[in-house]
PLY file of the C-alpha trace (Angstrom):
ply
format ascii 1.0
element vertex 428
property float x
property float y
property float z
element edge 427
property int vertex1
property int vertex2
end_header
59.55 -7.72 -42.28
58.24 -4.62 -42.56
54.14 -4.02 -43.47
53.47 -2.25 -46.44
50.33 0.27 -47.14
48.32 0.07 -49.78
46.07 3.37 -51.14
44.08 3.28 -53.77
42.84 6.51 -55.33
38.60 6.57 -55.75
39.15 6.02 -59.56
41.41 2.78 -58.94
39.16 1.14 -56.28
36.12 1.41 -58.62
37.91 0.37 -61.72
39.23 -2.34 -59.39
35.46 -3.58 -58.26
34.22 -3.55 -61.67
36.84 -5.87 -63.12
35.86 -8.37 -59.71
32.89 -10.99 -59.59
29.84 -10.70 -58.24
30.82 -11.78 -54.58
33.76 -10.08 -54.44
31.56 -6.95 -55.21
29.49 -7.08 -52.77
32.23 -7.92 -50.02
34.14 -4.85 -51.33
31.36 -2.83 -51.29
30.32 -3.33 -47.58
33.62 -2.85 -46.15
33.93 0.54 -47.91
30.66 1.59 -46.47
31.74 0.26 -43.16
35.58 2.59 -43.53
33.49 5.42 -44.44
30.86 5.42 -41.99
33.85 4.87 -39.26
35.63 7.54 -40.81
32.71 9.66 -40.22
31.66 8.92 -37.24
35.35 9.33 -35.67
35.90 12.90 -37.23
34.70 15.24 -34.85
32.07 18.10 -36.06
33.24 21.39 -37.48
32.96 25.02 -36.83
33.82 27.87 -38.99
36.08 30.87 -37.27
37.52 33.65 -39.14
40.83 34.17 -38.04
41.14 37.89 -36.40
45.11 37.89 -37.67
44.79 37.04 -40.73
40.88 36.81 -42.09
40.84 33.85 -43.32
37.70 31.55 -42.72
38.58 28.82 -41.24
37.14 25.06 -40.54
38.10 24.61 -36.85
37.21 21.07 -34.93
34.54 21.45 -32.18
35.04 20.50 -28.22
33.92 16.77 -26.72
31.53 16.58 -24.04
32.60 17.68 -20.57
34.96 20.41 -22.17
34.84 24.39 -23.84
36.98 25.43 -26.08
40.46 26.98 -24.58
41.77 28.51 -27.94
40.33 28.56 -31.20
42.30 26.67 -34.20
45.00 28.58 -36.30
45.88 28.10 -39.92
48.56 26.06 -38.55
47.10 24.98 -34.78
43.91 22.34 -34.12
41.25 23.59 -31.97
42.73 23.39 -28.13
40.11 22.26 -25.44
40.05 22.38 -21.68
37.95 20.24 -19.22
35.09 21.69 -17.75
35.27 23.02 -14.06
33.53 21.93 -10.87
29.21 22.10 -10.87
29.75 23.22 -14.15
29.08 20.25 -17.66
28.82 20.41 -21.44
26.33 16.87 -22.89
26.88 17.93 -26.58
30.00 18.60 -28.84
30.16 22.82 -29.47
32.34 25.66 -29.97
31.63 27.74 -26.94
34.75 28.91 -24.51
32.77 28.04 -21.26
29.96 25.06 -19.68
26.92 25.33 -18.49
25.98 25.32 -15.00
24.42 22.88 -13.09
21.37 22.55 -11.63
21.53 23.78 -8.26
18.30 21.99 -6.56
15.69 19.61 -7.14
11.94 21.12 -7.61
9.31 20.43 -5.13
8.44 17.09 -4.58
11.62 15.86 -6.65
14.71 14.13 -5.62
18.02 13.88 -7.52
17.91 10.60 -9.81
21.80 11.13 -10.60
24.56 13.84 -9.60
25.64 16.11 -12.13
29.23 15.44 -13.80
30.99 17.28 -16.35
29.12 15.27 -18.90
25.39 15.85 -17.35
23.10 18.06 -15.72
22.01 17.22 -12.11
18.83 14.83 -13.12
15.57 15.11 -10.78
12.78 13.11 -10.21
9.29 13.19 -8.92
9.25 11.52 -5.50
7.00 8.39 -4.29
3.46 8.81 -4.82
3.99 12.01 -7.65
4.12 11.78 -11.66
5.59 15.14 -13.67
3.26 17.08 -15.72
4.65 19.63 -17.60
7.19 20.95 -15.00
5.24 19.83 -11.88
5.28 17.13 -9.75
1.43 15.60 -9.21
-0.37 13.04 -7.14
-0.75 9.73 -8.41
-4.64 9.79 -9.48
-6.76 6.85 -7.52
-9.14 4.69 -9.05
-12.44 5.22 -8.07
-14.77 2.16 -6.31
-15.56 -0.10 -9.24
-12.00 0.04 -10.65
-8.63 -1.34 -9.83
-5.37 -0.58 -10.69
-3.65 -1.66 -13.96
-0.37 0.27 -14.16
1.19 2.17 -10.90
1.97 4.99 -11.39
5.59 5.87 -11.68
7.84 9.38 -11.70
7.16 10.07 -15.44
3.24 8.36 -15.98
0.11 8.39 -13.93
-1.87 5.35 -12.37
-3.42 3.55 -14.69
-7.09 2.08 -14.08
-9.37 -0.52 -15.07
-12.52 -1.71 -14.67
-12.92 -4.53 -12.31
-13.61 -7.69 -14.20
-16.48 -9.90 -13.56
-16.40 -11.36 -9.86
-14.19 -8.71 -8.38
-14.76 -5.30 -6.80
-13.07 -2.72 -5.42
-14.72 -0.52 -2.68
-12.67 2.47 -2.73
-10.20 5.12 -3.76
-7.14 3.93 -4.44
-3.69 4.73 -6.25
-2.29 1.04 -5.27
-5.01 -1.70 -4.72
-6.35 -4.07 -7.42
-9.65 -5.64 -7.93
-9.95 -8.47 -5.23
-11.86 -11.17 -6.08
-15.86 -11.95 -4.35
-16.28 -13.84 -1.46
-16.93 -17.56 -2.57
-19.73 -18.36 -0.19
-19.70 -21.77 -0.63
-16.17 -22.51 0.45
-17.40 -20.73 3.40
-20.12 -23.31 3.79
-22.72 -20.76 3.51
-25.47 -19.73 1.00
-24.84 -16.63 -0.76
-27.51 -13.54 0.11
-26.67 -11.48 -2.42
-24.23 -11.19 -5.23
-21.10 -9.03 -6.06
-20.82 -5.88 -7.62
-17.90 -4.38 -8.78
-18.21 -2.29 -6.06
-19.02 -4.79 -3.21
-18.19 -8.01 -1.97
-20.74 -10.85 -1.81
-22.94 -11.46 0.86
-22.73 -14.79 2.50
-25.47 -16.46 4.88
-25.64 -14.46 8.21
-22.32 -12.41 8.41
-21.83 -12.65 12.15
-22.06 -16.44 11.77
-19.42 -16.26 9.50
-15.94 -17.85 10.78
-13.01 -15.53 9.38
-10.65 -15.49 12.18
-7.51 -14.00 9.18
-9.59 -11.65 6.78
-8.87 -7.53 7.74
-12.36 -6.54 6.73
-12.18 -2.74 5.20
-15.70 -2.82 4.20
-18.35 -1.50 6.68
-19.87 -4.07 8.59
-23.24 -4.08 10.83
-21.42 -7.01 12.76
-19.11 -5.57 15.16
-19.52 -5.95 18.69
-16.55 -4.27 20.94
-18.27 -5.68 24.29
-18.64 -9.03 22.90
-14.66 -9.04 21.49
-13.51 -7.77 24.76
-15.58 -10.32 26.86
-15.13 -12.78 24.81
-11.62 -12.34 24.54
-11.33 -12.22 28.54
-12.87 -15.64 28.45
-10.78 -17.11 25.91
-8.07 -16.46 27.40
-9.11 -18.50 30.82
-9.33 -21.88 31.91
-11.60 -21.85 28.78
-8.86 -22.14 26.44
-7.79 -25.19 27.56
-11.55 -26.93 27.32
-12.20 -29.09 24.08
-14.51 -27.38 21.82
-16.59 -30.01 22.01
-17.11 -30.30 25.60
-17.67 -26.26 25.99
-20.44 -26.85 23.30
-22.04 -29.63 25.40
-22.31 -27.44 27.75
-23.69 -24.26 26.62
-26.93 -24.01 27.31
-29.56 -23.03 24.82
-29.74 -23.37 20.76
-26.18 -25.50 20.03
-23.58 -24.49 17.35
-23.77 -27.21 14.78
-21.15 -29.30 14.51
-20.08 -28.34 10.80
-19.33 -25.21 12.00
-17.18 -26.32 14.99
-14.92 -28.08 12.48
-14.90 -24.98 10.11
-13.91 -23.11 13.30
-11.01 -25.60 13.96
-10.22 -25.21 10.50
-10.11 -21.74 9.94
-8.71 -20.31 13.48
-5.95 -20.72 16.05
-6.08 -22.52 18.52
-6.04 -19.49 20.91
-9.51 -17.66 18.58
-11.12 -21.19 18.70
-12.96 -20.31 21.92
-13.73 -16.86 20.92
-15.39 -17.41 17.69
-17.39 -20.58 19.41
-18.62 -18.03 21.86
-19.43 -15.30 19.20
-21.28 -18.43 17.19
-23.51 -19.65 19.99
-24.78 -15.86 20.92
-25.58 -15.81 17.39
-28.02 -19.05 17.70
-29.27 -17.53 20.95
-29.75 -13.99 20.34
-33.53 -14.21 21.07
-32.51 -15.39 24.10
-31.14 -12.50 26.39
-33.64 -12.41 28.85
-32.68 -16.26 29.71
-29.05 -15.88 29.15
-27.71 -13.04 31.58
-24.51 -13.59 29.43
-26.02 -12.61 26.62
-28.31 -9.66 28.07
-25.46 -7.61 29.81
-22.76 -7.94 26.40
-26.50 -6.45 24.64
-26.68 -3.99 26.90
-23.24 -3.15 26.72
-23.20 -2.68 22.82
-26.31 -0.55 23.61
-24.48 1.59 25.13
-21.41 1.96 23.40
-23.60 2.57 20.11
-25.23 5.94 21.84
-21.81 7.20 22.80
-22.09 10.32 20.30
-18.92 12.47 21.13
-17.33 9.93 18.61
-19.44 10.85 15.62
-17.40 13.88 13.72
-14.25 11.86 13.49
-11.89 12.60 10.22
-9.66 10.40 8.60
-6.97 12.15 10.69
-8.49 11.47 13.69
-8.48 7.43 12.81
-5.25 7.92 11.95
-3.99 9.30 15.01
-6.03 6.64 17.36
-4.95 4.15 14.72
-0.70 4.85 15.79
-1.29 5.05 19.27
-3.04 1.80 20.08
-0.30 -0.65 20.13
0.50 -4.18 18.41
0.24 -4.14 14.49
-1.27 -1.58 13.26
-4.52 -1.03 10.93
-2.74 -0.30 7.44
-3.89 3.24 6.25
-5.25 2.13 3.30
-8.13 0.20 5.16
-8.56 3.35 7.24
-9.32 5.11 4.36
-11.95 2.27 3.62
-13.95 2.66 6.26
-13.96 6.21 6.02
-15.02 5.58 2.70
-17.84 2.83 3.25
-19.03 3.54 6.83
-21.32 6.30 8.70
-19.35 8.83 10.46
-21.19 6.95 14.09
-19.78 3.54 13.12
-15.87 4.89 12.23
-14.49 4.52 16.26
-16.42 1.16 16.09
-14.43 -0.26 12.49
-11.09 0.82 12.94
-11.31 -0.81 16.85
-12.78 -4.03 14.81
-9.83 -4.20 12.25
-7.56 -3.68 15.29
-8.93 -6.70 17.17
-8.27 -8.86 13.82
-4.60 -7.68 13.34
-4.28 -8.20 17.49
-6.51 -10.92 18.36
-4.27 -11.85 21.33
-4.22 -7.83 22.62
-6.81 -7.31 25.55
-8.83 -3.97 23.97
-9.45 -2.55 27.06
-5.46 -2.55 27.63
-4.63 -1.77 24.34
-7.31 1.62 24.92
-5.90 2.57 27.63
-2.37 2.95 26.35
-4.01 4.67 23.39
-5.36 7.32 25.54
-1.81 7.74 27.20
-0.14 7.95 23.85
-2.69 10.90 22.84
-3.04 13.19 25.77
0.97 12.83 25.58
0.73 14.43 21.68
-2.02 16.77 23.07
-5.11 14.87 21.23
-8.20 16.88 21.03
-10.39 16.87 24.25
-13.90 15.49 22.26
-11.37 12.72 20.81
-10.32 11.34 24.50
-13.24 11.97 26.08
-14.95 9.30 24.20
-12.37 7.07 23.76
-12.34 6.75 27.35
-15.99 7.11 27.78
-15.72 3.35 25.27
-12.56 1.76 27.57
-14.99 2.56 30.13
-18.03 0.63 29.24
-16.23 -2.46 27.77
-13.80 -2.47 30.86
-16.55 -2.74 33.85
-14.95 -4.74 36.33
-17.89 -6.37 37.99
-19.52 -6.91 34.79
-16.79 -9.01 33.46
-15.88 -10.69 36.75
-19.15 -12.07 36.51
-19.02 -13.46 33.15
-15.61 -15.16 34.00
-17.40 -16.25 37.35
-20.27 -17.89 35.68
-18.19 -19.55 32.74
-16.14 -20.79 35.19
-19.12 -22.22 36.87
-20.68 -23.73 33.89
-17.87 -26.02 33.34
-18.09 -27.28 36.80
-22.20 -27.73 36.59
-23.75 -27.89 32.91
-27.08 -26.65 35.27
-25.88 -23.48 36.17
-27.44 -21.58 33.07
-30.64 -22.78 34.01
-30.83 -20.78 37.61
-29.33 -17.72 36.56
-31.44 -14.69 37.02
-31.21 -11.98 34.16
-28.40 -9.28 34.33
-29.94 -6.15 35.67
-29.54 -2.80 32.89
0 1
1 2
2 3
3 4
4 5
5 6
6 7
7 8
8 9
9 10
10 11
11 12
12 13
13 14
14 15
15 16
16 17
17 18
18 19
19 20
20 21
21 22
22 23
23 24
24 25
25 26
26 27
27 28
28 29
29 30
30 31
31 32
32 33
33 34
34 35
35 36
36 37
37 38
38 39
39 40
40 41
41 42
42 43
43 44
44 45
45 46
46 47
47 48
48 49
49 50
50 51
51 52
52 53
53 54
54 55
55 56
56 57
57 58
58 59
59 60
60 61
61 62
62 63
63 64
64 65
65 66
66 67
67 68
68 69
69 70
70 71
71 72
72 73
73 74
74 75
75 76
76 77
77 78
78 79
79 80
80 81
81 82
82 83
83 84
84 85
85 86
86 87
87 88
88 89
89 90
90 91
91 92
92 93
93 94
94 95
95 96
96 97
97 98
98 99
99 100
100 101
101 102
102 103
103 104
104 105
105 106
106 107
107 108
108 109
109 110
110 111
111 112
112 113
113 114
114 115
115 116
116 117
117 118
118 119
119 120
120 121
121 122
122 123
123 124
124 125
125 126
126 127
127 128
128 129
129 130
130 131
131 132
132 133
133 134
134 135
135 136
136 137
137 138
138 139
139 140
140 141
141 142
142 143
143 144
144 145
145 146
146 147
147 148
148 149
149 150
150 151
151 152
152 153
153 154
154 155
155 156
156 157
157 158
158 159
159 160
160 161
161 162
162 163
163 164
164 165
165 166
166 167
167 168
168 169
169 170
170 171
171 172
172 173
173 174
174 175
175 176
176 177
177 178
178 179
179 180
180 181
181 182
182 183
183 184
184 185
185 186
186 187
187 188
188 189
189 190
190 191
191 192
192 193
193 194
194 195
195 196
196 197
197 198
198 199
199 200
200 201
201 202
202 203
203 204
204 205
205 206
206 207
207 208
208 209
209 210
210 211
211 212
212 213
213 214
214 215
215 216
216 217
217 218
218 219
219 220
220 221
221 222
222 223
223 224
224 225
225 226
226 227
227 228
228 229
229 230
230 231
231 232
232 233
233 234
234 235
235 236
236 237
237 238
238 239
239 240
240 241
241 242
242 243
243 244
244 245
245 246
246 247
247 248
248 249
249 250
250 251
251 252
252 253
253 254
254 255
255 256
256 257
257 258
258 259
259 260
260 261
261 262
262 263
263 264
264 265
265 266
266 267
267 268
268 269
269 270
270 271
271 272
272 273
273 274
274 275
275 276
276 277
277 278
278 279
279 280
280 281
281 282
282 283
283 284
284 285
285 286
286 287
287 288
288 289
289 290
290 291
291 292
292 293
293 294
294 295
295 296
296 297
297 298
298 299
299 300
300 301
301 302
302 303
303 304
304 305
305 306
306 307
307 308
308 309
309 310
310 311
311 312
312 313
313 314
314 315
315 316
316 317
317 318
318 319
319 320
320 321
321 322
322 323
323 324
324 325
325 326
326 327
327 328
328 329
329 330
330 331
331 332
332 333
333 334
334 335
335 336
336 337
337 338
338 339
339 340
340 341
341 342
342 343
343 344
344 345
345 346
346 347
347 348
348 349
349 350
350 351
351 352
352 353
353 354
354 355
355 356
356 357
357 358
358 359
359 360
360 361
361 362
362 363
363 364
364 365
365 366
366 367
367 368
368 369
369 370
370 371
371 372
372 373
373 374
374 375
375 376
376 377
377 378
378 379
379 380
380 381
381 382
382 383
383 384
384 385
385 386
386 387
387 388
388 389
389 390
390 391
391 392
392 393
393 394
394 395
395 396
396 397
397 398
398 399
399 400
400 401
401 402
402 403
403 404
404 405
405 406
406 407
407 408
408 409
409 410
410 411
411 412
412 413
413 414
414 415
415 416
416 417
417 418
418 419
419 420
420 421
421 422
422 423
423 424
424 425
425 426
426 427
C-alpha cells in the first residue's frame, strides 16, 4: 500500500485547530512548534551574493564547520563547499572561500589541552602550578602563615585561601597545604605549655620528652641534637636492640624514665626506634647530670660543637635543596624545606633539614648517609663553603673513639648495672 502525504496550507491547519477541543489544541499546537523549530534549526544560515553574470541578489546557503566555500550558489546551483585543508579549521558556519590557520605553538608556560582539527583551533593551557591572566600564564598565589588552602588553583583560576579555623594553623607559604589541626597534648600524655595560634602548633610539656617517632616536624625546633641521633642510633642498632626496654631502664643509672612513658614509647615507635627514643628520654631526666654521666657530657660537648660550626650559616633554600637530593633514602619533601626556611634562623637550617632526614630515615646511619652526600655534591661541583661544613659536621658526629666508647660502655652496663658509677667524666 502505498503512504499518502498530507499538506495543509497555514489557513487550513488553523481553521482545522479552531474547530478541535481543548486537548487536541494544545497537542496540535506543540507539535507545530516542535516542526518549526526543527525546520529551523536544520536550514542552514544564509548569505546574500550578487551574481557577477547576471546581477541578481541572491540568497546563497553558508559553509558547515571544517569547510570554505568552493563556489558560490547560482540562480540555478546551491552553494558548493570543500573541506578544509591540513593545520588549517573553520568552528562557525560562514561564507568565506578559505580557513583559518591554526595555532602554531603553545605560549610560555602552556601545553596543548587538544590538537587542532578542521573543526578547532589548537587549544592551550597553563601548565602545573600556573593560572591565565589575561593572556599570561601566572604562579599559583600561596597562602600566607595563618591561612590554608580552600580551592587549588587550576589552569583557568587562582588558589583560593582561607583563614585557618579555630584549632588549626598553618606555618607557612603555601599554594597546596591546608590548615592542620593543633597538637592534642593530652593524647600525648602531656600538659599543654602554651596554646595554638593559627600560625603555630601547640606546645606540649617538655618537647624533647615528647615521643613522636612518625611526625616530619617542619616547624623549627630548639630540640634537635645530631650527636645524640647519630650516637644514639649507633647504639640502637647493637646488642641493645635486642634488650627489653624494661631491663635497659633498670639499668640506667641516674633519674629513671617513668614507666608511662616506656609504654607510650612501645606504643608509638618501632620496635627498631624503641631503644633510641628510651635513650633520648633518660638524657632528658639526667641532663643536669653530665659531669656524672660521661655519656651524657661528651654527646653535650659534641652538640657544642656542632652548634659553633658557622660556615653553615648563609645557606638558601637552594642550598637545602641541593643537600636535601644528595643524601640518600627518602627524601625531605620540598615543601617542609621551605618550612624551615620559613620558621628557623639561618644557623639552625643545616641542623632541621638533617633532623627531618633522620625521621624519614630512622634506620640510615647519618654519618653514612653524610658522607655519600658530600660525594654526590663535589660530583655536581657544590660550592666549596657548602662542603666544607658539611664535612666539618660528618666530622664531629663521626669521631671514632668517641663513639667506640659509648658502644664500649653500653655494652658494659648490661653486663654490670655498677659500671656508671666508676666512670670518670669524658674529657672536652
Amino acid at each position: 500500500m502505498e503512504s499518502t502525504s498530507v499538506h495543509f496550507s497555514a489557513a487550513e491547519m488553523s481553521a482545522w485547530i479552531a474547530s478541535s477541543n481543548p486537548a487536541m489544541k494544545l497537542i496540535l499546537l506543540f507539535t507545530a512548534s516542535l516542526t518549526w523549530a526543527f525546520q529551523q534549526q536544520a536550514a542552514p544560515p544564509k548569505y546574500q551574493y550578487r551574481d557577477p553574470v547576471t546581477s541578481d541578489l541572491l540568497l546563497c546557503d553558508q559553509c558547515p564547520p571544517g569547510t570554505a566555500v568552493k563556489r558560490h550558489c547560482a540562480a540555478d546551483s546551491p552553494t558548493e563547499c570543500q573541506a578544509c585543508p591540513e593545520r588549517h579549521f573553520a568552528d562557525n558556519w560562514h561564507w568565506g572561500n578559505s580557513c583559518q590557520y591554526c595555532t602554531s605553538v603553545c605560549k610560555e608556560r602552556q601545553l596543548v589541552k587538544q590538537e587542532c582539527n578542521s573543526t578547532h583551533d589548537r587549544v592551550c593551557e597553563c601548565a602545573a602550578g600556573f593560572h591565565l591572566v589575561v593572556e599570561f600564564c601566572i604562579t599559583h598565589s600561596s597562602c600566607p602563615p595563618g591561612y590554608g588552602v580552600a580551592a587549588l588553583g587550576t589552569p583557568v583560576s587562582d588558589t583560593v585561601c582561607e583563614p585557618c579555623p579555630a584549632g588549626h594553623f598553618s606555618s607557612s607559604r603555601s599554594s597546596t597545604e591546608l590548615c592542620w589541626p593543633h597538637r592534642n597534648c593530652t593524647d600525648l600524655g602531656m600538659k599543654r605549655l602554651r596554646r595554638g595560634t593559627s600560625t603555630s602548633d601547640s606546645i606540649c610539656g617538655n618537647q624533647v620528652m615528647a615521643i613522636d617517632c612518625g611526625h616530619h616536624h617542619t616547624l623549627c625546633h630548639t630540640d634537635v641534637f645530631l650527636c645524640e641521633e647519630a650516637v644514639f642510633q649507633s647504639l640502637a642498632s647493637l646488642q641493645l636492640s635486642s634488650v627489653p626496654l624494661e631491663r635497659l631502664l633498670e639499668s640506667l643509672p641516674g633519674r629513671r624514665v617513668d614507666r608511662k612513658s616506656v609504654e607510650r614509647l612501645k606504643k608509638a615507635c618501632l620496635p627498631q626506634q624503641r631503644v633510641l627514643q628510651l635513650l633520648r628520654l633518660w638524657r632528658q631526666q639526667n641532663k643536669d647530670q653530665d659531669k656524672q654521666y660521661g655519656i651524657i657530657k661528651g654527646v653535650n660537648h659534641c652538640e657544642r660543637k656542632i652548634s659553633r660550626c658557622n660556615s653553615l650559616n648563609n645557606l638558601t633554600l637552594d642550598d637545602l635543596l641541593e643537600v636535601t637530593n644528595s643524601l640518600p633514602g627518602v627524601p625531605v619533601h620540598r615543601e617542609h624545606v621551605s618550612a624551615v626556611v620559613a620558621t628557623c634562623l639561618p644557623k639552625q637550617y643545616i641542623l632541621q633539614l638533617l633532623h627531618l632526614w633522620k625521621m624519614a630515615n630512622f634506620d640510615l646511619d647519618l654519618v653514612k648517609g653524610l658522607s655519600h652526600s658530600l660525594r654526590v655534591l663535589r660530583s655536581k661541583g657544590a660550592p666549596r663553603y657548602l662542603l666544607k661544613g658539611l664535612k666539618k659536621i660528618s666530622h664531629i658526629i663521626g669521631y671514632a673513639s668517641t663513639r667506640k666508647m659509648y658502644e664500649k660502655m653500653f655494652v658494659n652496663m648490661l653486663q654490670d648495672e655498677l659500671c656508671f658509677k666508676t666512670l670518670k667524666p669524658f674529657n672536652e
